[in-house]
Structure formats: structure tokens, C-alpha cells
C-alpha positions in Angstrom: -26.7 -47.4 -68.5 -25.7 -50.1 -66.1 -26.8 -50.8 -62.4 -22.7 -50.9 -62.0 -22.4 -47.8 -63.5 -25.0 -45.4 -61.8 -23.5 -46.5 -58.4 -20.6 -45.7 -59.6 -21.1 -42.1 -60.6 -23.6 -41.9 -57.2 -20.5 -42.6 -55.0 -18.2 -40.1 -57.2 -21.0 -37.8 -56.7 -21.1 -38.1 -52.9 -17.4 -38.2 -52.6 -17.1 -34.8 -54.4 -19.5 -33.1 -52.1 -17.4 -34.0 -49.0 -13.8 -33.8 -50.2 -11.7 -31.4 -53.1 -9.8 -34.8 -55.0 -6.6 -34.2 -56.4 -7.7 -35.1 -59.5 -11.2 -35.4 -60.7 -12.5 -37.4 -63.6 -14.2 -35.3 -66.6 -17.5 -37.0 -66.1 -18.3 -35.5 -62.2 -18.2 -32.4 -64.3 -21.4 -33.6 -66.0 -25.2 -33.1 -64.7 -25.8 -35.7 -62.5 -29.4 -36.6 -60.5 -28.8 -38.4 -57.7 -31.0 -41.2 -57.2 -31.9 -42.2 -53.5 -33.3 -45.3 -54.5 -32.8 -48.6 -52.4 -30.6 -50.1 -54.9 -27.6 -47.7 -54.5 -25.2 -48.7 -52.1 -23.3 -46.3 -49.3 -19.9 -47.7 -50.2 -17.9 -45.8 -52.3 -18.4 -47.4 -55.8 -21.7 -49.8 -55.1 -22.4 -53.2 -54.1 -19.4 -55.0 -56.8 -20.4 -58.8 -57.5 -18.1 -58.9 -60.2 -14.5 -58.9 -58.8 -13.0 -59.7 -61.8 -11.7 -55.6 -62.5 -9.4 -55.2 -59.9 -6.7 -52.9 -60.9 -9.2 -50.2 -62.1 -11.4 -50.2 -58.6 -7.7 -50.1 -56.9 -7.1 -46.9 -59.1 -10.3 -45.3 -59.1 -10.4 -45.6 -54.9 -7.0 -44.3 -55.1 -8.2 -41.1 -56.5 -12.1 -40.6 -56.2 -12.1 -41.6 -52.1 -11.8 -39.1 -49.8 -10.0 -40.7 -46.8 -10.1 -40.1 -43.7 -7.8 -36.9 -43.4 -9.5 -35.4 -46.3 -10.8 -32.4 -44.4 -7.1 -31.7 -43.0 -5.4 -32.5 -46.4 -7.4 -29.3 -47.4 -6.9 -27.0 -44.3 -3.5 -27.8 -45.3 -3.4 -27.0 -49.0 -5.4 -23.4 -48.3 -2.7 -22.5 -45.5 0.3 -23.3 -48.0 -1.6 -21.5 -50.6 -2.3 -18.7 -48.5 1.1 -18.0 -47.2 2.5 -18.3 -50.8 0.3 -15.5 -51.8 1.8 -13.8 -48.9 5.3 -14.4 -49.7 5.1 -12.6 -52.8 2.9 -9.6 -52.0 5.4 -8.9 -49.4 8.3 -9.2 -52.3 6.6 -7.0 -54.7 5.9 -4.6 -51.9 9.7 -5.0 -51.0 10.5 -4.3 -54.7 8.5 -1.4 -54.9 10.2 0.1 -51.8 14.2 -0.9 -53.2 13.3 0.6 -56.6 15.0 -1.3 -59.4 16.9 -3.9 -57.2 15.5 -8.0 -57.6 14.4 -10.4 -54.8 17.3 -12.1 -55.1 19.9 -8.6 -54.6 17.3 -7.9 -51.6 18.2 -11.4 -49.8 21.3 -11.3 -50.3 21.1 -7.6 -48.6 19.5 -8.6 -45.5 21.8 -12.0 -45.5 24.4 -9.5 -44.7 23.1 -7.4 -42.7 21.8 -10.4 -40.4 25.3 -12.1 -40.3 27.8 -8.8 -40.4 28.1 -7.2 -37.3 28.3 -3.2 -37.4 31.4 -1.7 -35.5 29.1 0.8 -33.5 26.3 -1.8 -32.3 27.9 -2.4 -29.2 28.4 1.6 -29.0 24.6 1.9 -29.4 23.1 -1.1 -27.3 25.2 1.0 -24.3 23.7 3.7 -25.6 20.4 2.1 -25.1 21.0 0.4 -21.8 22.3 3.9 -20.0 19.3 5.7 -21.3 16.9 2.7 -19.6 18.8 2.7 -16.5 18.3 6.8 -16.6 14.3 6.1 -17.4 13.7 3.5 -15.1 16.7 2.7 -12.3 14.2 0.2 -10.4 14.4 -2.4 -13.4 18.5 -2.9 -12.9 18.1 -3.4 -9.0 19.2 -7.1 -8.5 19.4 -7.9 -4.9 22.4 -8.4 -2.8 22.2 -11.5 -1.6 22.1 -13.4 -4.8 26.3 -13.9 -5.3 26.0 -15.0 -1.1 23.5 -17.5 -1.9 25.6 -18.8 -5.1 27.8 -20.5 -2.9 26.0 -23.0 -0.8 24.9 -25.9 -2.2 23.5 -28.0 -0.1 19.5 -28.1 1.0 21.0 -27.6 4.4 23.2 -24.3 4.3 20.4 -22.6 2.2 18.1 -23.0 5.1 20.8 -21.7 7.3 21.3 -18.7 5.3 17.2 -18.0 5.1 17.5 -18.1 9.3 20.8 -16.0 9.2 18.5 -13.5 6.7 15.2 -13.4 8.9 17.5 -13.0 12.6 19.1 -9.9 11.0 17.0 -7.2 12.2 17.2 -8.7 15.9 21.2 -8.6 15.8 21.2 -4.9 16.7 22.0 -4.0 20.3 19.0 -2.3 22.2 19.3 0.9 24.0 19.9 1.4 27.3 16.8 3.0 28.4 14.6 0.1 26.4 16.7 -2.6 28.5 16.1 -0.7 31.8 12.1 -0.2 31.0 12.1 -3.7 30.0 13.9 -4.7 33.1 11.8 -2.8 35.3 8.2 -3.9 33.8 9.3 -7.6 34.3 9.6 -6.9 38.0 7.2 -4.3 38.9 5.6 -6.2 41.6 8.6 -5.8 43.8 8.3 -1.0 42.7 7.0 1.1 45.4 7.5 3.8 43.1 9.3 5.2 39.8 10.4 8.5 40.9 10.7 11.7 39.1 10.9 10.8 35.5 10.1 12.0 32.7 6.3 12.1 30.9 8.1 10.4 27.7 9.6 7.2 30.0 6.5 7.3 32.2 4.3 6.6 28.9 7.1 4.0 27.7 6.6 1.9 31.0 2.6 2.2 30.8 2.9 0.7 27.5 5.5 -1.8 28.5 2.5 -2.7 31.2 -0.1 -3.0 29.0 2.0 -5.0 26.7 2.9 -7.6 29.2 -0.7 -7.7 30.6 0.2 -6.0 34.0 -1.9 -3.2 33.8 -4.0 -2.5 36.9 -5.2 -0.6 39.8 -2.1 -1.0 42.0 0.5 -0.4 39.0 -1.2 2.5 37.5 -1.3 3.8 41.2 2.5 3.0 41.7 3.2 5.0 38.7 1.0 8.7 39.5 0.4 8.2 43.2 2.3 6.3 45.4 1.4 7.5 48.4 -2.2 6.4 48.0 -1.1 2.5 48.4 0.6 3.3 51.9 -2.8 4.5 53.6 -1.8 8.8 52.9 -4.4 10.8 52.4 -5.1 12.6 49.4 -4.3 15.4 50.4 -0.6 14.2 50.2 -0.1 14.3 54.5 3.0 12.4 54.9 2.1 9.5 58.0 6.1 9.6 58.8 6.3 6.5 56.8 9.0 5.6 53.8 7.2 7.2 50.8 8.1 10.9 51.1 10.7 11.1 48.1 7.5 9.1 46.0 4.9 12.0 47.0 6.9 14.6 46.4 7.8 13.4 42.9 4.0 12.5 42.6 2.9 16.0 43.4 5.5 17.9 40.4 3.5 15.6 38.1 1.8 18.4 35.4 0.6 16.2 33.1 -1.0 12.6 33.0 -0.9 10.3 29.6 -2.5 6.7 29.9 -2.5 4.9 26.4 -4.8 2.3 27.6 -7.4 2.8 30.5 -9.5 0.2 29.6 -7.9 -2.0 32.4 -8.7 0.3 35.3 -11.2 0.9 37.4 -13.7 3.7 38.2 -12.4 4.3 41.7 -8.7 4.1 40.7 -8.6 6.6 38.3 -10.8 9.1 39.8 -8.5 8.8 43.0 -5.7 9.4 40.8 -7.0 12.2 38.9 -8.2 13.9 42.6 -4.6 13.4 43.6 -3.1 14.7 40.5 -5.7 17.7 39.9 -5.0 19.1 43.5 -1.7 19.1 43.2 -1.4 21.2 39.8 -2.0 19.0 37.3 -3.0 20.8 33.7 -3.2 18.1 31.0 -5.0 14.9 30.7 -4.8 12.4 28.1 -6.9 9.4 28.6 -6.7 6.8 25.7 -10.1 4.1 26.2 -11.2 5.6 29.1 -14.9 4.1 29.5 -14.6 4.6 33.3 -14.1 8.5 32.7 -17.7 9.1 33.8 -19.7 11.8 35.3 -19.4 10.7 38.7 -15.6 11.4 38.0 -15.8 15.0 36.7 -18.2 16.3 39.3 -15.5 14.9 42.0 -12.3 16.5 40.5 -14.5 19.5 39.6 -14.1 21.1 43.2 -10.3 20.5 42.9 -9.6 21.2 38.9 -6.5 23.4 37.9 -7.2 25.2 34.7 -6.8 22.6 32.3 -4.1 23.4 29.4 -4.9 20.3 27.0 -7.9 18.0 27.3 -8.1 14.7 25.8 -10.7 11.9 25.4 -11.1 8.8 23.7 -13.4 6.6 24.6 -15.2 7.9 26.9 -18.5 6.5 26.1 -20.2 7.4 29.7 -19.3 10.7 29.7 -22.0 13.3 29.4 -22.8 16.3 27.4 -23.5 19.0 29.9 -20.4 17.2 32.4 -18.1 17.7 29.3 -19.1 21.3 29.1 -18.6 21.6 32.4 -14.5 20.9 31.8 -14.1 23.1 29.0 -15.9 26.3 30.6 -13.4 25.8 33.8 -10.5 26.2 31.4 -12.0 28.5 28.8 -9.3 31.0 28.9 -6.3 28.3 29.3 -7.6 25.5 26.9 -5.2 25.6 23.7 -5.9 21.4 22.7 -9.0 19.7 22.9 -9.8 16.2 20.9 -12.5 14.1 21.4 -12.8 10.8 20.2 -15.7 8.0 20.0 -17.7 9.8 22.5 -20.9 9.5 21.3 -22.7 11.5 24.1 -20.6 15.0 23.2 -22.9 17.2 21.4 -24.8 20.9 21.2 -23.3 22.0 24.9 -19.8 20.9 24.3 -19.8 22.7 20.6 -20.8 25.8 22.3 -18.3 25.2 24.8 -15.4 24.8 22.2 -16.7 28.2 20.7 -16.2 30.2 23.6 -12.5 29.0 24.2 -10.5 31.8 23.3 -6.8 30.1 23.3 -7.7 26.9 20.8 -5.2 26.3 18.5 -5.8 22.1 18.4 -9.3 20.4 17.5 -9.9 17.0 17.3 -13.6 15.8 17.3 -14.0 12.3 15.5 -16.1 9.5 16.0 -18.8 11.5 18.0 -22.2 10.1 16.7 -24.3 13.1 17.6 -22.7 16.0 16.0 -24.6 16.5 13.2 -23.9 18.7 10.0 -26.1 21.8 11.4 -24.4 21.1 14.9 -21.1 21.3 13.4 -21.8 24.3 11.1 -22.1 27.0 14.4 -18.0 25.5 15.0 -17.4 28.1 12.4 -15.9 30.9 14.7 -13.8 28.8 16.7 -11.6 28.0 13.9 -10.3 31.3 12.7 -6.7 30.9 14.5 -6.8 27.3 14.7 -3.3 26.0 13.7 -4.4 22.2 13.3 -8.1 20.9 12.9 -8.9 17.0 12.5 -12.6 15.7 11.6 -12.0 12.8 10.1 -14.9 10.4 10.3 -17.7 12.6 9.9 -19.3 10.6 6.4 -21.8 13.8 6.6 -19.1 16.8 6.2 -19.5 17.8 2.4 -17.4 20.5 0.3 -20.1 23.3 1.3 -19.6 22.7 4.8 -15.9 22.0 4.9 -15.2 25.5 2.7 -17.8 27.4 5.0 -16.0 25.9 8.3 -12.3 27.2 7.0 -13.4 30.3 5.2 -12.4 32.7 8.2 -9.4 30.9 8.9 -6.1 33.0 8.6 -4.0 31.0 6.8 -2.5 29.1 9.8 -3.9 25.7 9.5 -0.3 23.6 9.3 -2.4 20.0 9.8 -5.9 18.7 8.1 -7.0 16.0 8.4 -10.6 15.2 6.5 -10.0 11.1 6.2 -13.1 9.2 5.5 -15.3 11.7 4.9 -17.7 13.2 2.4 -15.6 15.5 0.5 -14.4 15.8 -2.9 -11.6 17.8 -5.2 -13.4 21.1 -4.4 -11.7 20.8 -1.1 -8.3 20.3 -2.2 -8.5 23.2 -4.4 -9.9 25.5 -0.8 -7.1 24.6 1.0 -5.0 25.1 -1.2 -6.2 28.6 -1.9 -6.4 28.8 1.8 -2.6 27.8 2.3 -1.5 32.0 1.4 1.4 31.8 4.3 2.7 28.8 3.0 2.0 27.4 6.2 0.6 23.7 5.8 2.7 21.1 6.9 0.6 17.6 7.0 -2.7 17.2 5.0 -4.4 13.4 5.7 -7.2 12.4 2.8 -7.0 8.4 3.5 -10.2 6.6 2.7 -11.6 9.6 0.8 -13.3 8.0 -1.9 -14.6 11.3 -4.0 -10.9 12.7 -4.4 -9.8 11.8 -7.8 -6.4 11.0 -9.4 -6.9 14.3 -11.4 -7.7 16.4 -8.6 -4.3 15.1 -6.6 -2.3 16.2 -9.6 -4.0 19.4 -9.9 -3.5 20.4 -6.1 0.4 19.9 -6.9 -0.1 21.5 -9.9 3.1 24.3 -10.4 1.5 25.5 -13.6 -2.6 26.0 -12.6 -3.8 29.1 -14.0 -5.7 32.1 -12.6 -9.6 31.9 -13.4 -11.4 34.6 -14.5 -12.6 37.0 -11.6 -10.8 35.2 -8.7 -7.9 35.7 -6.8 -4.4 34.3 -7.3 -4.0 30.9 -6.3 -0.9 30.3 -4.2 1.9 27.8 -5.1 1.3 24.4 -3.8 2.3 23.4 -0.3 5.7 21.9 0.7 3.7 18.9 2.5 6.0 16.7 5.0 3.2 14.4 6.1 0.5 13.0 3.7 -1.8 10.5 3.5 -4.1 9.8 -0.2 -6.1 6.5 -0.9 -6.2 7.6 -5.0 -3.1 8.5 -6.3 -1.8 8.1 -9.5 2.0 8.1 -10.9 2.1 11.2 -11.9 0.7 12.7 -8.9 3.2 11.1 -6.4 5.2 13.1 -9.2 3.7 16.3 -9.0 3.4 15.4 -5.0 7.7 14.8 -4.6 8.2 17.6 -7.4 7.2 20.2 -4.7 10.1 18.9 -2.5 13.9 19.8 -1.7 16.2 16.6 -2.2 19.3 18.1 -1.1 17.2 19.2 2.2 15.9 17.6 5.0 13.6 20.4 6.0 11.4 20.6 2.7 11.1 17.2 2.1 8.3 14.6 2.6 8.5 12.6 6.0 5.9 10.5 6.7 4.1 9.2 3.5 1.0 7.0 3.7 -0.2 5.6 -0.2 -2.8 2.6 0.8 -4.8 1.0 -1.8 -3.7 3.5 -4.5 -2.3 2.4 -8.0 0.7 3.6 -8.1 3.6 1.1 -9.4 7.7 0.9 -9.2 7.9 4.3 -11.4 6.4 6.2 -8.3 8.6 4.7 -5.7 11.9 6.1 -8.3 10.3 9.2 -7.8 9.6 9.5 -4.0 13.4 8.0 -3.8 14.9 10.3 -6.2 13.3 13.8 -3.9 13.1 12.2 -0.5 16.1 10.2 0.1 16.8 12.3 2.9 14.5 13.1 4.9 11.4 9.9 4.6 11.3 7.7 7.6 7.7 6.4 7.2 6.4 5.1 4.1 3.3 3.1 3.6 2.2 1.7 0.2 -0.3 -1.3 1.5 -2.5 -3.2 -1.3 -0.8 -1.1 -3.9 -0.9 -4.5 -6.4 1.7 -3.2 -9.0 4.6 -2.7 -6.8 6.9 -5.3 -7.2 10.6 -6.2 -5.4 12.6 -4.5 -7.5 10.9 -1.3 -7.0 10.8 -1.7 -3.4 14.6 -2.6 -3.5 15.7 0.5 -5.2 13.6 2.2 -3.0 15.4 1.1 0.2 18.6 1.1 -1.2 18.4 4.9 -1.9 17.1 5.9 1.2 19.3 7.6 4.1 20.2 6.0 7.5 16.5 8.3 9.1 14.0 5.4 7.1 12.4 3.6 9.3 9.7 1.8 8.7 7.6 0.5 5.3 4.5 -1.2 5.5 3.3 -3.5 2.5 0.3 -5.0 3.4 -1.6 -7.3 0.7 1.0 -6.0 -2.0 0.8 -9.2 -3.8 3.6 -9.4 -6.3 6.3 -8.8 -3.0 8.0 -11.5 -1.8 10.6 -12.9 0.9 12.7 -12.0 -1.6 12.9 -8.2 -1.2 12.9 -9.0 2.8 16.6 -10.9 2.5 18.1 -9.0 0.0 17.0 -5.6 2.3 18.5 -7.6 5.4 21.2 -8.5 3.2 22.7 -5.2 2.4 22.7 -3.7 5.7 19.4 -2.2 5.9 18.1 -4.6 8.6 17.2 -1.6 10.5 14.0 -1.3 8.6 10.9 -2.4 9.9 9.3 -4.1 7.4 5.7 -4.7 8.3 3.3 -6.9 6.2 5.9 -9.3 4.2 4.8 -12.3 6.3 1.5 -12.0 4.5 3.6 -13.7 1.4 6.9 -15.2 2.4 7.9 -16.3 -1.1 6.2 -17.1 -4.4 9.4 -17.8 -6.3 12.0 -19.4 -4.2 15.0 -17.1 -4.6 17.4 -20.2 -3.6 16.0 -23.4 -5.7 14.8 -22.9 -9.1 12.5 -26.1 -9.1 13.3 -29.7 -8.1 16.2 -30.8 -10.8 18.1 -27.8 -9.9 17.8 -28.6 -6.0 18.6 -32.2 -7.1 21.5 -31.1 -9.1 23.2 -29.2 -6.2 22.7 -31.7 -3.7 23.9 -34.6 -6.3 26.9 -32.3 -7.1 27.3 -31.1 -2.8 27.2 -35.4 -2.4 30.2 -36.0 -5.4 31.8 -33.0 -3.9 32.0 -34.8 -0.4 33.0 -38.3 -1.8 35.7 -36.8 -3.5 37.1 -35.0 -0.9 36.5 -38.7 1.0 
């Protein structure tokens, strides 16, 4: 054999290893060594000195080299083999089914059915589409505004009609006691005094002060005791001079609210508090008060009315045995107490809260020292207690919560256990514990041991009786509730329990942060609370989405309120101006700033805005 000829056969050799040719010559079939020697070339058929033969090395390249899409060429060839294998496994299998009709019968069959129309589709897509909108109502909620946008065209009017949108909720007309309040905090440095008013328009202008920053010694004294700022004693001994209408109306104050004593002094508002004490006063309610201290209570002490209702928050100075003090005075007349973030309130004031034989209110939250043993002996106080709050107490666990209610009789109407230790075991005590039917508000926010399941379960019509226990009563009609894990079909089982053609058994105030619940559970709380919700807040719940929101505030009555949708991320402007749009601009809508838009509702990208402002300019020169 020839030099010319091994080569050859080498490059056929090595051009059949790397590529399938479309046709192969009869000799690559035969044995071939491959010889690495340093005479065989890496072309594809050898080092050729003779160039006489050129037709047969045009032919043989034609059909032994691979190319340079070889690799492709045969993805290729296997796909289009592979789908034709396809192709008629699926028409024997189509055979099969048909019986004895042919591929050809069964094209024609489906040519027909693809191309002539049935007289009943129409009947049946209605059909389908009334059954959805029965299924899932939030889905067809397109908002209002869309038609209203339609017809501007121009970059400039849809910018006016965003303003128009966002100034809708300040259009309505304040009330006349807001306007009066707001005229009077404005010029309260020219008020010797506010008269006899109410406690409800007293609070409203100290939060109108605080709001403006005019909260101080002089204005809190204006408002409670008047007659201190002329030079009267306080004793209330009238000096002959202009303020007698202001101290008389300053001594028939019975009770004293301050929502924010933080800007006051010590001396101020023991004065006040020595003022209002001797002169009848029964209730306190100091929000913040760090200068409530013990110097304060040992003054007013001397001069202290039985106390009715007694609350603290923040009263960080205040000690143990000083806050015992205050409750023994009042044991017998002492129905509320709550205590908030006062860390020195402990063991004396427990026993203290024990002995009070009128409680029907508790609050103690936020007090550092009370541990679980401490708050264990708070067992008999809380047999006729109608509403109990310990939220904040990481320690309390199902044991202790069960063993603090178990002597309860069935009158508890609020609970509230947010952010705290406990589990589903709870639900299911209080709910055995509800036999009058008597609870009204139960607040588990931040509660991260209560399960989806266990929600369900506590709304649960159909539980059954265990073995050797006592019948478990039906679940409460709740109107205020607050859950951090709730599922769809517990917000079901939670609005099932309610009346939708009444106001009185329906939920009010609903609070469903960080839960995740999506657009199916706000067609529920619509479809059994339309008539009675006013507050509803569904913050970081991620699934909820305009539409369902929409629905949700189109269904409601005139008594809604206020929504809060705080880091819900698929809500945007858009549910804002179409709610503002239809008339419901007396909602207040709190979060939506957090995302204005992420689909502009007016310009679909930048060739549509081009294309309306091109066709506003031909419109103009037309018209020119």
C-alpha cells in the first residue's frame, strides 16, 4: 500500500471518530490501525504532492469531512428523528383509542372540531365566567378610575388627575369641634382657661398641644388648674381676682387624662394632682409620666380621694412600696388598674392588686421585675376580672397562663397575651373558659408558638368532645382580634362565626400583621363583615394584591375607617386612586406611600406616552 493511501484511510479514520457522514465509504468499515507515525499528516486526506486528481479529492472532501457544523448537523438529525418517533406513537395511541377509524378520518375530526364553532360554547364560557366570579369576586375588580384616565392624553393632564386623586381625602369638610380645638391650640397663649368641658375635648386639646409642640408647665396648668397661675392658693381661696368661673370649673374636675407627660415637670404635676386630689378627683391616667415619683405620692397621699381607676405608664421613678401605698388607699373602690413599663413595681404591688376587692380591669405589661413565681400568687385576684392584659411577659407559658384563669367565672370579655410565651394549649383554655359566651376581643399579635392549625381549630364549629372531659363551648363571636399566624382558612373559620346581616355579631376591629393570608381571605372578611369592620390591618401580608384590597373596600359600609398596609409589596398607587376614585376617600389608608407605584396605571412604557402626546400635538394642530 501507498504512502498516499494510508493517509488517506488515517484522515477517514479520524474523521469518522468525530462526525456521523452522511455516507460512508465500504472501506472505514474495515479494521484499521492507526499509525501515529511522523509521516501522516493532520489534514484531512495527507500531505497531496500530486495535484493532478482533482475531481476525486473535491468529492471525497465533499463527503468524508466533517465541517464545521458537524456536531449540530447531528443534534439536529436525532431531534427530527426523535419527534418523528413521537408523531406516530401518539397516532397509534390515537388509533387505539378511535377504534377502527384511520389517522387521516381522525384529522379530519379534529379539523372540524377546531374550525366549527358549537352553538352552546358561548352558553358554557358564561357558564364558566359566573361560576369564577362566584369562586373568586376579587379577580373581576377593575378599578374605577381607569375609563376617567382614558381620556387625557396629554403628559400634563395625567399629572393633574394623579394631584386631583391624592387631594381627595382632604376635600372633606372638618367638624366643627376639630376647627374650634384647632383654633384654640393655635392661640393658647392668649387662654386663661378652658372652662367646664368635657374629659373627651379636654384630652383632644392636650393632644392638639403636644402635637404642635406647646406642651408645658403653664398650658397643662391652664387646662386643670387655673387658679394656680393667678397666685390662689391650693386650697382654691379665691384672692377677689378674675378667675372664679376657672376654679370653680377646675374643682368639678373628677378625672385627669394626660397622653403625654413627658413634657412636664416634677413640680407642675404634683401641684396639679394636689389641686385636683383635694378637690374630689378619683381617676388618673398618666401616659409617660417619668416625673410621677415618690416625692409626688407621699404629697398627694395626705389629700388622696379614694381612687376609682389608676393608670401608669411610664413611670420609671416610681417605687414599689409607694405604689402599694396607692392601691391599699383605694382597696375597696379600685375597679381599673394598668401598669405599664414600670420596672420598679413588683412583690408589694402584686399583693396589693390581690387584696382589691372591686377589680374588674388589669393591665400589667412591661414591668421587668415580675417574675413567673411573682405573677403566679395573682391567681385570686382574677376570679371576677372582666378584662386581663399581660402582654409582654416572654416568661408567661401555657401552665401558668391556664393556672392564672382557671378560677375565673367565665367573664373575661378582653385577653390580651401578645408577645408572649404561649402556645395553642391556650387558645383551646379560653375557649373552654368562654361558657357564657362572653368574650368579646382576644389580642395574640406577635405570638410566635400559635400555629395556623390551632387558629382554625379555636373557630372550629365541628371540634369534638374528648374522652373524659367536659363539653367544649361553641366558639366565641370575637369583635376585636389581633393574630400574627393566620392562614386562609382560618380568617374563614374566624368570619364564619360572624352575623353579616348584623352589626352587633360582627368583627370590628381586625389586626392580621405579617400573616399569609392572600386576596381569598379579604373576599371572606368582606363577604361577613361588610357591616360592621371599621379597622382592618393586614401589614407585610406579601400575597395581597390591589385587586383584593379593591373588592375589599368597595364592599364595605359607610362605618370603615381605616386600613393599614404596611410593607405589603405587590400594592400599589394604584389601589390608592381607584379607592379615592370611587368615593371612598374617606378611608384612611396608612402605609401606601411605602410603594407609590410599580406599574404606572396611566403610561404603559415610553411609546405609548409618546404616542398620546404625538397624537394630543396632531390633535392641537388640527384644531389650529
Amino acid at each position: 500500500m501507498s504512502r498516499r493511501e494510508s493517509n488517506k484511510k488515517a484522515a477517514q479514520k479520524s474523521g469518522a471518530r468525530l462526525s456521523r457522514p452522511e455516507r460512508r465509504h465500504d472501506d472505514l468499515s474495515q479494521s484499521y490501525t492507526f499509525d501515529p507515525s511522523p509521516n501522516v499528516s493532520s489534514t484531512p486526506f495527507g500531505a497531496q504532492h500530486n495535484q493532478s486528481n482533482k475531481e476525486e479529492k473535491t468529492k471525497s472532501s465533499r463527503q468524508d469531512w466533517c465541517g464545521p457544523f458537524a456536531v449540530a448537523n447531528q443534534m439536529l438529525a436525532r431531534r427530527a428523528e426523535a419527534k418523528a418517533a413521537r408523531e406516530e406513537a401518539l397516532k397509534a395511541k390515537k388509533g387505539d383509542d378511535n377504534g377502527d377509524h384511520s389517522s387521516a378520518d381522525d384529522e379530519e375530526i379534529d379539523f372540524s372540531k377546531a374550525n366549527t364553532p358549537h352553538p352552546l360554547d358561548n352558553i358554557i364560557d358564561l357558564h364558566k365566567k359566573e361560576k369564577r366570579e362566584r369562586q373568586w369576586p376579587s379577580l373581576m375588580f377593575t378599578p374605577g378610575f381607569r375609563e376617567q384616565i382614558r381620556q387625557q392624553t396629554t403628559t400634563y393632564g395625567l399629572l393633574s388627575e394623579r394631584l386631583e386623586f391624592s387631594q381627595a381625602v382632604n376635600k372633606s369638610v372638618p367638624s366643627l369641634s376639630s376647627t374650634i380645638i384647632k383654633f384654640l391650640t393655635d392661640n393658647f397663649e392668649n387662654v386663661a382657661g378652658i372652662g367646664d368641658v368635657s374629659t373627651d375635648d379636654r384630652t383632644k386639646i392636650l393632644d392638639s398641644l403636644v402635637e404642635r409642640g406647646k406642651m408645658n408647665d403653664e398650658n397643662f396648668t391652664k387646662i386643670f388648674a387655673p387658679s394656680l397661675l393667678q397666685g390662689d392658693s391650693a386650697d382654691g381661696d379665691d384672692d377677689g381676682g378674675g378667675g372664679d368661673d376657672d376654679d370653680y370649673y377646675s374643682t368639678n374636675i373628677d378625672e385627669i387624662v394626660v397622653p403625654d407627660a413627658s413634657f412636664l415637670s416634677e413640680k407642675a404635676l404634683r401641684d396639679v394632682l394636689v389641686f385636683l386630689m383635694k378637690n374630689g378627683c378619683r381617676s388618673i391616667q398618666l401616659r409617660y409620666a417619668a416625673e410621677f415619683t415618690n416625692q409626688t405620692v407621699n404629697e398627694i397621699a395626705s389629700n388622696l380621694s379614694p381612687l376609682s381607676l389608676l393608670e401608669l405608664s411610664g413611670a420609671y421613678k416610681l417605687g414599689d412600696a409607694e405604689c402599694a401605698s396607692l392601691l391599699d388607699f383605694s382597696s375597696k373602690t379600685l375597679h381599673t388598674c394598668r401598669f405599664d413599663a414600670c420596672p420598679l413595681v413588683f412583690t408589694s404591688t402584686i399583693k396589693s392588686i390581690i387584696n382589691l376587692s372591686s377589680l374588674h380591669t388589669l393591665t400589667i405589661t412591661n414591668c421587668e421585675k415580675i417574675s413567673p413565681d411573682i405573677l403566679r400568687t395573682l391567681k385570686p385576684a382574677l376570679k371576677g376580672l372582666i378584662s386581663l392584659d399581660l402582654s409582654s411577659h416572654i416568661n408567661l407559658t401555657d401552665e401558668l397562663f391556664c393556672h392564672l384563669i382557671g378560677d375565673n367565672d367565665g367573664n373575661l370579655q378582653h385577653i390580651n397575651i401578645s408577645d408572649t410565651g404561649v402556645s395553642d394549649k391556650s387558645l383551646l383554655a379560653i375557649r373552654c373558659l368562654n361558657t357564657k359566651g362572653s368574650l368579646q376581643s382576644l389580642l395574640c399579635a406577635d405570638v410566635r408558638r400559635i400555629t395556623a392549625d390551632g387558629v382554625e381549630a379555636f373557630f372550629d364549629e365541628a371540634m369534638e368532645e374528648e374522652e373524659g372531659t367536659s363539653s367544649i363551648p361553641p366558639p366565641p363571636r370575637l369583635k376585636t382580634i389581633a393574630f400574627t399566624v393566620a392562614s386562609d382558612l382560618s380568617v374563614e373559620r374566624m368570619c364564619s362565626v360572624a352575623d353579616p346581616f348584623h352589626t352587633s355579631y360582627g368583627l370590628i376591629s381586625v389586626s392580621l400583621r405579617n400573616c399569609g393570608m392572600t386576596d381569598r381571605s379579604l373576599e371572606y372578611i368582606a363577604a361577613r363583615c361588610s357591616k360592621s369592620l371599621t379597622v382592618l390591618d393586614v401589614s407585610y401580608s406579601h400575597e395581597i394584591t390591589n385587586r383584593g384590597l379593591g373588592y375589599l373596600c368597595k364592599t364595605v359600609g359607610e362605618q370603615f375607617k381605616k386600613l393599614s398596609i404596611w410593607g405589603c409589596g405587590q400594592v400599589t398607587w394604584e389601589f390608592w386612586a381607584s379607592t379615592a376614585a370611587e368615593g371612598k376617600g374617606r378611608i384612611e389608608i396608612d402605609g401606601i406611600w411605602m410603594k407609590k407605584t410599580n406599574v404606572n396605571p396611566f403610561v404603559n412604557g415610553r411609546k405609548e406616552k409618546r404616542a398620546r402626546m404625538d397624537e394630543a400635538d396632531s390633535g392641537n394642530n388640527i384644531d389650529n
